[in-house]
FILUM-799740 format. One record per residue (C-alpha): x, y, z. Coordinates in nm, 3 decimals, decimal comma, always signed. Layout:
<rec xx="X" yy="Y" zz="Z"/>
...
END
This chain:
<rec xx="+0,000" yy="+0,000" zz="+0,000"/>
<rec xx="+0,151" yy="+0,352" zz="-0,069"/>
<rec xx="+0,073" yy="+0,683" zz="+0,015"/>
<rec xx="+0,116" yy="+0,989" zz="-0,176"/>
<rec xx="+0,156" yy="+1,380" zz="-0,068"/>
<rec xx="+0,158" yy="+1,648" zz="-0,321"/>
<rec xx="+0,356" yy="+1,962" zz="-0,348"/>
<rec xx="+0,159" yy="+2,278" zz="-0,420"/>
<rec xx="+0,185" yy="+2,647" zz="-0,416"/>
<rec xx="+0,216" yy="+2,939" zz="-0,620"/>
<rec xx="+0,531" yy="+2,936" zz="-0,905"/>
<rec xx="+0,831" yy="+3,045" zz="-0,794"/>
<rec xx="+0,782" yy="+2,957" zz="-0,439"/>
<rec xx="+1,071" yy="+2,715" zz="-0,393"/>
<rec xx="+0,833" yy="+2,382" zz="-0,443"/>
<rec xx="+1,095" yy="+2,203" zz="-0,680"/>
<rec xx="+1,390" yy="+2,276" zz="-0,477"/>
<rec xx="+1,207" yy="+2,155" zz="-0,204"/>
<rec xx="+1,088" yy="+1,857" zz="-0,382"/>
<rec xx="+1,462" yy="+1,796" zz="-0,501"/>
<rec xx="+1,612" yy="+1,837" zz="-0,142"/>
<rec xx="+1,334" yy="+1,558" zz="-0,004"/>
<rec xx="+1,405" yy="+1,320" zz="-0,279"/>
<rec xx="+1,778" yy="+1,436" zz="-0,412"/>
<rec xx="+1,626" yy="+1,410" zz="-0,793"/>
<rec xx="+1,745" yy="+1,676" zz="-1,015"/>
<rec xx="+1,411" yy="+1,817" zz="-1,212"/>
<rec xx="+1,405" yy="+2,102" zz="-1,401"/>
<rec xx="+1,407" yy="+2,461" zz="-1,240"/>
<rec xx="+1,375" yy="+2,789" zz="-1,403"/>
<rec xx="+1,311" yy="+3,115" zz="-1,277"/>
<rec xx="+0,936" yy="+3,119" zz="-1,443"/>
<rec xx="+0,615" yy="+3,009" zz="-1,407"/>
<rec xx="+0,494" yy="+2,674" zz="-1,554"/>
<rec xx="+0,903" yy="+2,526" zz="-1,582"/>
<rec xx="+0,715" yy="+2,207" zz="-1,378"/>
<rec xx="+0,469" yy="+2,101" zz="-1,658"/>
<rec xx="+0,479" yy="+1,732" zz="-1,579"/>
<rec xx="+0,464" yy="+1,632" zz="-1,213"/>
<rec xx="+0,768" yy="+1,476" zz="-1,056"/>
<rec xx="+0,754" yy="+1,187" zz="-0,832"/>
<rec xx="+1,025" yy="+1,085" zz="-0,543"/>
<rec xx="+0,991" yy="+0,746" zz="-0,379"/>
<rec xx="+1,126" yy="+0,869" zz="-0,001"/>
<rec xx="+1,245" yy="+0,661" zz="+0,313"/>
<rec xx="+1,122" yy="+0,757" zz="+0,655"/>
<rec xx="+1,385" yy="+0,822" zz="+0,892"/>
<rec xx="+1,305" yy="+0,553" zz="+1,194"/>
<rec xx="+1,620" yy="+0,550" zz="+1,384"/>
<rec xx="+1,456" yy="+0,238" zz="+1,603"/>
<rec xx="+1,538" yy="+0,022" zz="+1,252"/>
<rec xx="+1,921" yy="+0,010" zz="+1,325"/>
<rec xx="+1,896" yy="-0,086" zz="+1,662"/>
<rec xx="+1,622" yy="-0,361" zz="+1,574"/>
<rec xx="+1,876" yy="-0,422" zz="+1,257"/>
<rec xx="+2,162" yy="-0,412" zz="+1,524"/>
<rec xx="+2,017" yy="-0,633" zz="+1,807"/>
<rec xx="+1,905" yy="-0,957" zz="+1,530"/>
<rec xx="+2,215" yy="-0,884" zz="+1,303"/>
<rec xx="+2,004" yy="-0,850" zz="+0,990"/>
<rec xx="+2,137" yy="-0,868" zz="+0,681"/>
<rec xx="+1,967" yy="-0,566" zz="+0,561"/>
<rec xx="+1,672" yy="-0,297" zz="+0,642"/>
<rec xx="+1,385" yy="-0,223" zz="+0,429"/>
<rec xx="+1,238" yy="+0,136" zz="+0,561"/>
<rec xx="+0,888" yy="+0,249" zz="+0,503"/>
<rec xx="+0,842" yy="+0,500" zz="+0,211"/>
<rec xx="+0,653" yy="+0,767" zz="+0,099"/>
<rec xx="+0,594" yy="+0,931" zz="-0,244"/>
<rec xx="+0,625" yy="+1,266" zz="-0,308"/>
<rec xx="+0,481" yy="+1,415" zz="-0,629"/>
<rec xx="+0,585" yy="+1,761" zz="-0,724"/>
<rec xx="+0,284" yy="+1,957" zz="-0,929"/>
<rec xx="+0,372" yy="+2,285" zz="-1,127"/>
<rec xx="+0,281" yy="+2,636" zz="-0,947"/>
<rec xx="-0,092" yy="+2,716" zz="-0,938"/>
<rec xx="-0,232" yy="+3,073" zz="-1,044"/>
<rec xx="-0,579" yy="+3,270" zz="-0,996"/>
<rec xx="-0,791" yy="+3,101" zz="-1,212"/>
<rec xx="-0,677" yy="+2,729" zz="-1,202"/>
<rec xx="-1,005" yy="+2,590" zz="-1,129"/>
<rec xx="-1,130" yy="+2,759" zz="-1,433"/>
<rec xx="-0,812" yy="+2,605" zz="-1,625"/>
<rec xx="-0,574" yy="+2,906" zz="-1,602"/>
<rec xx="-0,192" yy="+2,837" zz="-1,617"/>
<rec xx="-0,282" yy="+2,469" zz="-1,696"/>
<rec xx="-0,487" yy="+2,461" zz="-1,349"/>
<rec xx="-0,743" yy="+2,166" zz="-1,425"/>
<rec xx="-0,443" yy="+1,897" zz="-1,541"/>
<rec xx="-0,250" yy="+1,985" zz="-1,199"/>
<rec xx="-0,591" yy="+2,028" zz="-1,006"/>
<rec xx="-0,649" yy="+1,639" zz="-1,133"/>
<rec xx="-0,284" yy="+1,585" zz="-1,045"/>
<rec xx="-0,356" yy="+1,663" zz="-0,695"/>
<rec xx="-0,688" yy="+1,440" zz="-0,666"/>
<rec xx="-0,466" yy="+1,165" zz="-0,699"/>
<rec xx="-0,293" yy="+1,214" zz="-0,378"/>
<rec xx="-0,353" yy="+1,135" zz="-0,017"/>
<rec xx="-0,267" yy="+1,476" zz="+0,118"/>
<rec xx="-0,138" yy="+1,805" zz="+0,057"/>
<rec xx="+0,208" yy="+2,009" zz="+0,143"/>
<rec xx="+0,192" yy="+2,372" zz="+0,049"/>
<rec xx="+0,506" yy="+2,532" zz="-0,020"/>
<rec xx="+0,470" yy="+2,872" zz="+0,099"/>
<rec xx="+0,728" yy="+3,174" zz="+0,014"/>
<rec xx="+0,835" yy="+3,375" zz="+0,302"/>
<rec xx="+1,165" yy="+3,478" zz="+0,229"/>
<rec xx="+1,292" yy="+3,840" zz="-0,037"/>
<rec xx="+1,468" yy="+3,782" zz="-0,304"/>
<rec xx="+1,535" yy="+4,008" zz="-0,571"/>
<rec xx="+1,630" yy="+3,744" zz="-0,824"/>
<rec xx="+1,327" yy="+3,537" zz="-0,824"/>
<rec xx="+1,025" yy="+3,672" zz="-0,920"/>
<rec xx="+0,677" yy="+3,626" zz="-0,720"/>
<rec xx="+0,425" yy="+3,596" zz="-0,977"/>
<rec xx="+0,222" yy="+3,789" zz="-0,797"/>
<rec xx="+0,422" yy="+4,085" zz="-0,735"/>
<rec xx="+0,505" yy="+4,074" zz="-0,372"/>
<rec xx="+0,608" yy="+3,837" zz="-0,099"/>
<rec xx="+0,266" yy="+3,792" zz="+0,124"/>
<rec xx="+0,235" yy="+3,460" zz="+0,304"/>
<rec xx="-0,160" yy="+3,457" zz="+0,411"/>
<rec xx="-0,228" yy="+3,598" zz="+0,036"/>
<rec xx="-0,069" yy="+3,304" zz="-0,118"/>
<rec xx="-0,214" yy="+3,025" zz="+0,144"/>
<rec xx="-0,551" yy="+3,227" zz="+0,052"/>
<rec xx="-0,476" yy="+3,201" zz="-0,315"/>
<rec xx="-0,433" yy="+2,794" zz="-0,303"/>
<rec xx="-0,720" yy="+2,755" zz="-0,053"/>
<rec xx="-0,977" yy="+2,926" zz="-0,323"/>
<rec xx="-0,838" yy="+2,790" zz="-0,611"/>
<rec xx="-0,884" yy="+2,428" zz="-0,414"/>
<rec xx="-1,240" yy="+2,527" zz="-0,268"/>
<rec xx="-1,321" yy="+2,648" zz="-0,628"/>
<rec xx="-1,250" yy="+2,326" zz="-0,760"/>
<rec xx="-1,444" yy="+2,112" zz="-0,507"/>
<rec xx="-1,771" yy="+2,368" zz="-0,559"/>
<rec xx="-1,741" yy="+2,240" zz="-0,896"/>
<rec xx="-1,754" yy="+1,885" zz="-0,832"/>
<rec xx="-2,055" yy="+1,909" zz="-0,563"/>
<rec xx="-2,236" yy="+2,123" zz="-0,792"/>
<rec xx="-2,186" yy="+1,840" zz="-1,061"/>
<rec xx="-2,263" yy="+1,548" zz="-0,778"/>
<rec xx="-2,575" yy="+1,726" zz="-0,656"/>
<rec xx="-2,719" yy="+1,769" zz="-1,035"/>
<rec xx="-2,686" yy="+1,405" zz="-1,038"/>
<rec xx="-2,846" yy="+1,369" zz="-0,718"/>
<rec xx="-3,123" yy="+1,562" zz="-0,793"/>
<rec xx="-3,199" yy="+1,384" zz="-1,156"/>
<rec xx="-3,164" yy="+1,053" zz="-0,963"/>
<rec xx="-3,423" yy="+1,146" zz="-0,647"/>
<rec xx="-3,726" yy="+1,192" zz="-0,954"/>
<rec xx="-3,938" yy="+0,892" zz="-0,871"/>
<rec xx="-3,790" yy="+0,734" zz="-0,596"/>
<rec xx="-3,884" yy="+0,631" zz="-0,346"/>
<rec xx="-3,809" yy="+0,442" zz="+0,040"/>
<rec xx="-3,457" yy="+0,379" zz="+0,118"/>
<rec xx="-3,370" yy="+0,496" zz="-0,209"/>
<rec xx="-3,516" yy="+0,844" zz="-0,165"/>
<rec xx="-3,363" yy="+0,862" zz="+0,196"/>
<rec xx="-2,992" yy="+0,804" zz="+0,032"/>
<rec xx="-3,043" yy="+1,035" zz="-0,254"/>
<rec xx="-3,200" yy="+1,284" zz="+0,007"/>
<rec xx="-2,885" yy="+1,251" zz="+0,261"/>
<rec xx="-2,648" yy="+1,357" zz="-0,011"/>
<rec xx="-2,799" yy="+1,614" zz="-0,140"/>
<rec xx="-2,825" yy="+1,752" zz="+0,221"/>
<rec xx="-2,490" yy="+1,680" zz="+0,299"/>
<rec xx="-2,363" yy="+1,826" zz="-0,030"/>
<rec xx="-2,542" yy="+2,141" zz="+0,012"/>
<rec xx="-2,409" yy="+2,177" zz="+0,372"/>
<rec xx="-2,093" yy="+2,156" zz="+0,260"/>
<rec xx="-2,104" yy="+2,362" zz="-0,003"/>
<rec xx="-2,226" yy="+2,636" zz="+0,190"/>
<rec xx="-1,923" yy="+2,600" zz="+0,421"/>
<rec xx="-1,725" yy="+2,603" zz="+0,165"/>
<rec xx="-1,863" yy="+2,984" zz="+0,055"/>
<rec xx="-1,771" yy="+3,066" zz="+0,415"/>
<rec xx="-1,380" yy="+2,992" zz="+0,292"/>
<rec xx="-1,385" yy="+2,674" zz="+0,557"/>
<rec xx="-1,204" yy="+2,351" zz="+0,425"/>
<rec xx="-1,404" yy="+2,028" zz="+0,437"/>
<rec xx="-1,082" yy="+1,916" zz="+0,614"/>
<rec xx="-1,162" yy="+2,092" zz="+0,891"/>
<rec xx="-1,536" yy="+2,048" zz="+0,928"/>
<rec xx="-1,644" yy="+1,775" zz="+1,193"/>
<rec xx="-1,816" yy="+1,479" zz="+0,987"/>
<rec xx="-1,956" yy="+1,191" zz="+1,062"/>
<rec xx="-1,799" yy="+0,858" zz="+0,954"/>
<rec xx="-2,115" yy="+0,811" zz="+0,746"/>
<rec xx="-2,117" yy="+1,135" zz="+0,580"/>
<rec xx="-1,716" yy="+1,097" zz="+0,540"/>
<rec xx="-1,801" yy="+0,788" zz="+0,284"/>
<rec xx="-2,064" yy="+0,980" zz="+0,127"/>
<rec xx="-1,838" yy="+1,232" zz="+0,002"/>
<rec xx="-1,523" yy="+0,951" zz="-0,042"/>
<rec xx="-1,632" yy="+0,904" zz="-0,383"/>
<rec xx="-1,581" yy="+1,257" zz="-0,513"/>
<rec xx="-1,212" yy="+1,303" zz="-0,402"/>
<rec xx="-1,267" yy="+1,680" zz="-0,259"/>
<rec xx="-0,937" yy="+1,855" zz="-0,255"/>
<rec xx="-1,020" yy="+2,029" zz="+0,058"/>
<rec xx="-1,118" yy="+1,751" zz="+0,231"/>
<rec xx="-0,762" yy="+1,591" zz="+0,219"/>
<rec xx="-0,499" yy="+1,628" zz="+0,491"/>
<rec xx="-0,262" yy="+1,952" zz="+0,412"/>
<rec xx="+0,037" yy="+2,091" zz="+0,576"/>
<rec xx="+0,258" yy="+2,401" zz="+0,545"/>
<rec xx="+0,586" yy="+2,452" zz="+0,465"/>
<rec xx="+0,697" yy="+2,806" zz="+0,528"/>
<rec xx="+1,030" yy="+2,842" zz="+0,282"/>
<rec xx="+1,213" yy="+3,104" zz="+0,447"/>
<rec xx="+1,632" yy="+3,241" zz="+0,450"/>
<rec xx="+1,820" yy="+3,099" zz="+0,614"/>
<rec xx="+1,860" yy="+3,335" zz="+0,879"/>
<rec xx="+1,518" yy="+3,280" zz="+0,969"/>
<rec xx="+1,528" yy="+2,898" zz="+0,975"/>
<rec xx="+1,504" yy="+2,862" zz="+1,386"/>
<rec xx="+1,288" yy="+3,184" zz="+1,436"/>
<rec xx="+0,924" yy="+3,119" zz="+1,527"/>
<rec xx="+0,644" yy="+3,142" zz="+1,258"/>
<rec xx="+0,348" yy="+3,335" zz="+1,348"/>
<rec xx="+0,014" yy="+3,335" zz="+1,072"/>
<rec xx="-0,268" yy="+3,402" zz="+1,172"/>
<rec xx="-0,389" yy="+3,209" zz="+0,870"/>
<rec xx="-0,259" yy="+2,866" zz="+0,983"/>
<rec xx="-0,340" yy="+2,815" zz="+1,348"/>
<rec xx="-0,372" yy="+2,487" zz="+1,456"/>
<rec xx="-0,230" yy="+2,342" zz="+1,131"/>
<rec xx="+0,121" yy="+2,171" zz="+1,100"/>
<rec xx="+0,337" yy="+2,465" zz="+0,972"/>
<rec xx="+0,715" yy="+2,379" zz="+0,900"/>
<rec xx="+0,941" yy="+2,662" zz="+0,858"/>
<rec xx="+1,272" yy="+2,545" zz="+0,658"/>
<rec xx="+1,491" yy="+2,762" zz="+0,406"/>
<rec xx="+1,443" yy="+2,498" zz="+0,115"/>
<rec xx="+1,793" yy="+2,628" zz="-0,073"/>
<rec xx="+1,971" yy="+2,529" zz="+0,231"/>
<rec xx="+1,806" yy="+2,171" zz="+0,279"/>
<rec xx="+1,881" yy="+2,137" zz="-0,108"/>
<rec xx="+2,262" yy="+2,166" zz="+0,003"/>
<rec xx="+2,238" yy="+1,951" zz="+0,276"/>
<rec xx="+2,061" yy="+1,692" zz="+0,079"/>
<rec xx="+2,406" yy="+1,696" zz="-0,146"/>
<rec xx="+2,652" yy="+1,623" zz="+0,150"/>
<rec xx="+2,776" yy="+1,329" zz="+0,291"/>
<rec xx="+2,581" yy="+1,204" zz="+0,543"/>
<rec xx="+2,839" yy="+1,236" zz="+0,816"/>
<rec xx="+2,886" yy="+1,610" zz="+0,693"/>
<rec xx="+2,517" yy="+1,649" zz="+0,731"/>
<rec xx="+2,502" yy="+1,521" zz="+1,079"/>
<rec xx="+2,809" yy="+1,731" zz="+1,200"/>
<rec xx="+2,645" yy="+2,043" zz="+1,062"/>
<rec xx="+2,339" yy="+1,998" zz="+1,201"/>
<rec xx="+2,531" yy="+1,919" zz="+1,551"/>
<rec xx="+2,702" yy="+2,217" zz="+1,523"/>
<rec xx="+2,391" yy="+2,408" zz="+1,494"/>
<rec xx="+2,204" yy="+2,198" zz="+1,775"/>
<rec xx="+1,929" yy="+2,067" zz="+1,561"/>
<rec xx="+1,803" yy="+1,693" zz="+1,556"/>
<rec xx="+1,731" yy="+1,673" zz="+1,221"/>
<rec xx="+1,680" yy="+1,848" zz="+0,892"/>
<rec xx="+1,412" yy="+2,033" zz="+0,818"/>
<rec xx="+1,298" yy="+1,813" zz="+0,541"/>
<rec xx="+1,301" yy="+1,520" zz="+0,791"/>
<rec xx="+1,082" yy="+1,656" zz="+1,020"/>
<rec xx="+0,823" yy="+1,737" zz="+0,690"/>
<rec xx="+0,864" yy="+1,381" zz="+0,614"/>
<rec xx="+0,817" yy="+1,240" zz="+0,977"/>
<rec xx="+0,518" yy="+1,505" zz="+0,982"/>
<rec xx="+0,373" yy="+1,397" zz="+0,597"/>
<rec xx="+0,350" yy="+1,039" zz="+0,786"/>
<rec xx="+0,141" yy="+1,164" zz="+1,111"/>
<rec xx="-0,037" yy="+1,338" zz="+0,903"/>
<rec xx="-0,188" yy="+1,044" zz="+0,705"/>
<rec xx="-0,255" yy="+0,884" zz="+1,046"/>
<rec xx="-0,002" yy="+0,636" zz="+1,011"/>
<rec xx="+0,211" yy="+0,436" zz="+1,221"/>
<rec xx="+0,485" yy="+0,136" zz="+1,188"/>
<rec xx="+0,538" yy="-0,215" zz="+1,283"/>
<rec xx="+0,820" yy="-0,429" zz="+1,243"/>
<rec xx="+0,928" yy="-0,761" zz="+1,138"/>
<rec xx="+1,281" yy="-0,787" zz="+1,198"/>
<rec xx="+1,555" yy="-1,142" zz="+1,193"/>
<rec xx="+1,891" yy="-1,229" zz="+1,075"/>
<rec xx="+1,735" yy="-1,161" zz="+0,699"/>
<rec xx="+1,584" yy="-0,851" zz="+0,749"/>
<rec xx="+1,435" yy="-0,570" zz="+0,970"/>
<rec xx="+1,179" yy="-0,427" zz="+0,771"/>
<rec xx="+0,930" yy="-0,124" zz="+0,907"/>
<rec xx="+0,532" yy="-0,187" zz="+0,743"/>
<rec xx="+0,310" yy="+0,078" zz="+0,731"/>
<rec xx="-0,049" yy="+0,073" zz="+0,791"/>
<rec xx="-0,302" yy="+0,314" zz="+0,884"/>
<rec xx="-0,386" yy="+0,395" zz="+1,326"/>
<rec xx="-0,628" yy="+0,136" zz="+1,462"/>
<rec xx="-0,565" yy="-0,164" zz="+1,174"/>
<rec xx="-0,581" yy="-0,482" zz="+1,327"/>
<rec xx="-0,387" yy="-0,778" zz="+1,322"/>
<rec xx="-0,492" yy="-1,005" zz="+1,033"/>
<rec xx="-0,516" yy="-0,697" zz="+0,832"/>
<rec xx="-0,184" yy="-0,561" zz="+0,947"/>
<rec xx="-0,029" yy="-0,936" zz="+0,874"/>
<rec xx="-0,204" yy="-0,870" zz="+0,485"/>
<rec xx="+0,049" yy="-0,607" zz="+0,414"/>
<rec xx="+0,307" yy="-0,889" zz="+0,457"/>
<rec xx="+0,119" yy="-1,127" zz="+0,222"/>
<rec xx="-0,244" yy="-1,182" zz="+0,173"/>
<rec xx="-0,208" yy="-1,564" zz="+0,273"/>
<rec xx="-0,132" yy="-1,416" zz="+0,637"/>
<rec xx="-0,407" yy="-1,248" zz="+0,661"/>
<rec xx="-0,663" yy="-1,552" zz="+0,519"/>
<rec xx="-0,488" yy="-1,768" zz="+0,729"/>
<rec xx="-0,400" yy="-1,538" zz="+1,043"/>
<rec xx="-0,428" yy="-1,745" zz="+1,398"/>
<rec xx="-0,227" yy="-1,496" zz="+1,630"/>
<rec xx="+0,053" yy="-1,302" zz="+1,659"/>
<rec xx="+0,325" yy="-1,256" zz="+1,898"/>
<rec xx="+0,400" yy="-0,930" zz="+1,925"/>
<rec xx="+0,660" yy="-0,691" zz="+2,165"/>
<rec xx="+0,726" yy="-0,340" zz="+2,179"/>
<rec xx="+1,054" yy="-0,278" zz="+2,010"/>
<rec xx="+1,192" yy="-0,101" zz="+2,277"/>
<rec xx="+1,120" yy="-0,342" zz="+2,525"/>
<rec xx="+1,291" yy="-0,569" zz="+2,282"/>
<rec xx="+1,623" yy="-0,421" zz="+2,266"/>
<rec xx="+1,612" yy="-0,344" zz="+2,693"/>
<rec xx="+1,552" yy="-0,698" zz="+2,707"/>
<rec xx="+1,832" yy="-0,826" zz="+2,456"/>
<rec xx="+1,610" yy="-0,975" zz="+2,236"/>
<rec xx="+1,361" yy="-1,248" zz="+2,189"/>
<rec xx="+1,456" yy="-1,494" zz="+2,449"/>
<rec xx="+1,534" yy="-1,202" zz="+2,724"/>
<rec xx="+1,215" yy="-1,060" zz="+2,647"/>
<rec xx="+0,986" yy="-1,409" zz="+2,700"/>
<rec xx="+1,195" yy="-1,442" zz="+3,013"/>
<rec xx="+1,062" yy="-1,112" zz="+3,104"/>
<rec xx="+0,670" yy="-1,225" zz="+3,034"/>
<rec xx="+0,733" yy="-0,864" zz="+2,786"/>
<rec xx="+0,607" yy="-1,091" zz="+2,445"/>
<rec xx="+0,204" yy="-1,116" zz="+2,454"/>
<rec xx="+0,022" yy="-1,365" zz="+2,235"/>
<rec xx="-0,246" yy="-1,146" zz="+2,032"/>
<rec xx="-0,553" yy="-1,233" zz="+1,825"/>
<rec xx="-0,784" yy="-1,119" zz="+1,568"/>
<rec xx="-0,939" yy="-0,775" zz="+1,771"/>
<rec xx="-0,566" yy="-0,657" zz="+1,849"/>
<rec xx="-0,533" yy="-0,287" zz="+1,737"/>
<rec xx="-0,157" yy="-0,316" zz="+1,586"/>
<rec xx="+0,049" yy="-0,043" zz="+1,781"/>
<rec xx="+0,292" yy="+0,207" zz="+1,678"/>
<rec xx="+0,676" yy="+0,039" zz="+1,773"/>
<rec xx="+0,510" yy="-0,335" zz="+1,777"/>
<rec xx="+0,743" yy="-0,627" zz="+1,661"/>
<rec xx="+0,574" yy="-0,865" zz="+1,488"/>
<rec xx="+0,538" yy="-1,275" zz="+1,436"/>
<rec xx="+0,223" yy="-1,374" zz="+1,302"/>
<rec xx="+0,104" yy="-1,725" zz="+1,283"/>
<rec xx="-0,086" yy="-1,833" zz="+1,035"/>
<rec xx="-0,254" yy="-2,134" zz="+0,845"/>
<rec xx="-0,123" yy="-2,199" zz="+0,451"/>
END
C-alpha cells in the first residue's frame, strides 16, 4: 500500500527545490512560471532510527524502511479551477494524492520573481485555498445535479440516500462559501463515505511549509492564517545543500547548529502523522523491515500487508514493543521477562510493535 503527498503552491515559491532536497532528484528549475509542466515523483524513506537498533540487536542482513511518495505539481495561479496556467491537469494531479504540502514563500529575493508581485504569506495560502475550494464547488455542484436527476421517482430507502447527499452536499457547499475547508469540518464517519467518492481537494490532509532564508530557519512562525495546522518553517535552498553532503557532513552540521534533524526530515516524519499512520516491524537475521499501515488496523489486516495468505490464514501473533525488545536483549530475554504477549484477531496493531504472526497456509 503507498501513500502519496503532493507539493503545491504558487510558481516560484521554492516547491521544486524543495521537492529535489526531499528526494535528491534533479528536475528542471527555471526562474518562471509553468518550468514544472509534468509532475515529478520521489519514492522517499522515513527516517526511523529504532530500525538500526532492531537491525543491530538480530544482526540483519539488511533494512527495508517504510516509504513515501512525493509528487511535485507545477505552481498554481488565480484562475486554475477555471483552467488558467494549466490549473485543471495539476488540479487532477492533486486528486490523486492522499494529502497536501503547500510550499509557501516567506523569504525576499530580488532574483526570483513572485508571480504575484510581492512576498505575502496569508495571500498566497488564501490564493491555493480558493483555487482548491473552487475546484471542489465544482464537483458538488456536478454530484448534486446528479443527485437531484436521480431522487425523480424514488422512493423508500432509495429516496432517503439520494435525500442525505444532497443535504450533505449542500451543507458543505455552503461552508465552503464561508472559505472553511471540508478538512476541517467535523463529519460523521457516514457522511465521510458519502463524500469519499468525489475526491474533494479540501477535504484531504494539508500541511505548510513556510520556505524562508536561512537566517530565519530557527525563528518562530506566526500566521494568523494557519493556526492549529502543521506549519514547518525550513529555508528549502539550504536543505537542497544539505541533501548533497555526505551524510556524516550532514550530521556534524546539524550538531554544530544543535538541531536533531533536517528540516525536510521533520516534513517527512510530519507527511507520515499526518496520514494517520504508524509502523510495525518484522525484523531477523534476513531482514528488519518497518510496514506501514493506517492507526487502529488490526492484526490479520496488518499481517495482509506482509502477504495476503497471512491475513486468510491469520491465527495470532506474537508481538513486543521494540523497545522493550532491545532493553531486554532480544527475543529470548524478552519471554523471560513475560514482555512478548500472544495477540488475536481484535488486536489494534500499535505504533513500535514487533511482529510474528502465525498463520494457516
Amino acid at each position: 500500500m503507498s501513500f502519496s503527498i503532493g507539493i503545491v503552491g504558487l510558481p516560484n515559491v521554492g516547491k521544486s527545490t524543495t521537492f529535489n532536497a526531499l528526494t535528491k532528484k534533479q528536475i528542471d528549475i527555471a526562474n518562471y512560471p509553468f518550468c514544472t509542466i509534468e509532475p515529478n515523483k520521489g519514492i522517499v524513506e522515513v527516517p526511523d532510527h529504532r530500525l538500526q537498533q532492531l537491525s543491530e540487536l538480530n544482526k540483519s542482513a539488511k533494512i527495508i524502511p517504510t516509504i513515501i511518495e512525493f509528487i511535485d505539481i507545477a505552481g498554481l495561479v488565480r484562475g486554475a479551477h477555471k483552467g488558467e496556467g494549466l490549473g485543471n491537469k495539476f488540479l487532477a494531479t492533486i486528486r490523486e494524492c492522499d494529502a497536501i504540502v503547500q510550499v509557501v514563500r516567506d523569504f525576499q529575493s530580488g532574483d526570483i520573481i513572485h508571480v504575484e508581485g510581492r512576498v505575502d504569506p496569508a495571500s498566497d495560502i488564501e490564493t491555493i485555498n480558493l483555487e482548491l475550494i473552487f475546484a471542489d464547488q465544482q464537483t458538488l455542484d456536478n454530484a448534486l445535479k446528479k443527485s437531484r436527476d436521480k431522487i425523480k421517482g424514488t422512493k423508500g430507502n432509495e429516496f432517503k440516500e439520494y435525500t442525505k447527499q444532497i443535504e450533505l452536499f449542500d451543507r458543505i457547499n455552503a461552508k465552503l462559501n464561508e472559505g472553511i475547508l471540508i478538512h476541517d469540518l467535523t463529519l460523521e464517519p457516514e457522511e465521510k463515505e458519502l463524500i469519499a467518492p468525489l475526491n474533494l481537494l479540501t477535504a484531504k490532509p494539508m500541511m505548510y511549509i513556510m520556505n524562508v532564508g536561512e537566517s530565519d530557519v530557527s525563528k518562530p512562525i506566526t500566521l494568523a492564517a494557519l493556526q492549529d495546522k502543521v506549519m514547518i518553517p525550513i529555508c528549502a535552498k539550504l536543505e537542497s545543500e544539505l541533501a548533497e553532503l555526505p551524510a556524516d557532513e550532514v550530521k556534524d552540521y546539524l550538531a554544530a547548529a544543535g538541531i536533531t534533524q533536517t528540516g525536510l526530515d521533520h516534513v517527512i516524519v510530519e507527511a507520515y502523522k499526518l496520514l494517520n499512520l504508524i509502523t510495525y516491524f518484522t525484523s531477523g537475521p534476513k531482514e528488519t523491515r518497518a510496514w506501514t499501515i493506517t492507526r487502529g488496523t488490526l492484526a490479520p489486516q496488518a499481517a495482509g500487508k506482509i502477504h495476503t495468505d497471512f491475513e486468510h490464514g491469520f491465527i495470532a501473533a506474537e508481538v513486543v514493543n521494540w523497545e522493550h525488545l532491545v532493553q531486554s536483549g532480544g527475543e529470548v530475554g524478552a519471554k523471560e521477562k513475560g514482555l512478548i504477549h500472544l495477540e488475536g484477531k481484535l488486536y489494534e496493531v500499535q505504533d513500535g510493535d514487533v511482529c510474528v504472526f502465525r498463520f494457516n497456509v
